[in-house]
C-alpha positions in Angstrom: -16.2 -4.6 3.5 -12.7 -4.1 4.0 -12.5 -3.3 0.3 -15.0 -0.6 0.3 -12.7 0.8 2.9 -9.8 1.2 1.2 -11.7 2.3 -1.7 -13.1 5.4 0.7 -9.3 5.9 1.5 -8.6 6.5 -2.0 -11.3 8.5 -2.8 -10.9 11.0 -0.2 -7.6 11.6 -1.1 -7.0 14.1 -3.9 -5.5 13.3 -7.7 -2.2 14.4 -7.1 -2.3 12.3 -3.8 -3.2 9.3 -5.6 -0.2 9.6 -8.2 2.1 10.6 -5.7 1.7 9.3 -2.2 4.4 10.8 -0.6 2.9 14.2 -0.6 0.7 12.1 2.3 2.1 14.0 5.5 0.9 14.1 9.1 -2.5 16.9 8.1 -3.1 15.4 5.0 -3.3 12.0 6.7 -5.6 12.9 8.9 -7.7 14.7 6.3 -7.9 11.6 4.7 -8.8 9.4 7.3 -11.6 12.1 8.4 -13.4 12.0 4.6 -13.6 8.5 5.4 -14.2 7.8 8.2 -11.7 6.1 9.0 -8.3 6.1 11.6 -5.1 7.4 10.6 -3.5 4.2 11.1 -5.6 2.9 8.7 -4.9 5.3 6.0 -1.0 4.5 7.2 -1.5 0.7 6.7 -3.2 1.1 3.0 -0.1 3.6 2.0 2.3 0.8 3.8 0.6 -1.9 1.5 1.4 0.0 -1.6 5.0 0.9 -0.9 5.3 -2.9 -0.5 3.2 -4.0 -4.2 5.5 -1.4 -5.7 8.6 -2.9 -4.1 7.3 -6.1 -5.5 6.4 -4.8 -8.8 9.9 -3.3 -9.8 11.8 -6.5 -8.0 9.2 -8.4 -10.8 10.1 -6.0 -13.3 13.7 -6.2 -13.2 13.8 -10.0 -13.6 13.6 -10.4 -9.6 11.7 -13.1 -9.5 13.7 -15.7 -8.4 15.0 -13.6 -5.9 11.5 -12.7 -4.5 10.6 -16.6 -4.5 14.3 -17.0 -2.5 13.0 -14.8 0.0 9.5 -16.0 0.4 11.2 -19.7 0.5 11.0 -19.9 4.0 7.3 -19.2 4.1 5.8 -20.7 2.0 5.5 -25.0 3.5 6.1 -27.3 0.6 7.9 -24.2 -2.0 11.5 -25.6 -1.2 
């Protein structure tokens, strides 16, 4: 269910949205979150979500990943 949401998400945005989410202001937000059906907070959550993957994904891809598992040490019970 919730996937099929942020698939609708995605598909109401345009191509160039999809490759480049910061062209996602206030209008185009809201156009988004009207083609499906959805709140702007929502569409505002999914965009959040990917800013953080790609965080995660360049951390990763610079050889960061023993600094990501330093800072996930303290939440993850039984990872020290």
């Amino acid at each position: 269910r919730a996937i099929r949401r942020l698939e609708g998400i995605i598909n109401a945005m345009t191509p160039a949205e999809r490759s480049r989410p910061e062209l996602l202001k206030a209008a185009r937000k809201r156009r988004v979150a009207a083609g499906a059906g959805v709140s702007v907070q929502e569409v505002n959550r999914l965009l959040a979500q990917f800013d953080q993957a790609q965080k995660m994904m360049k951390m990763v891809a610079r050889g960061g990943m023993q600094k990501m598992l330093r800072a996930f040490r303290g939440g993850f019970p039984g990872l020290r």
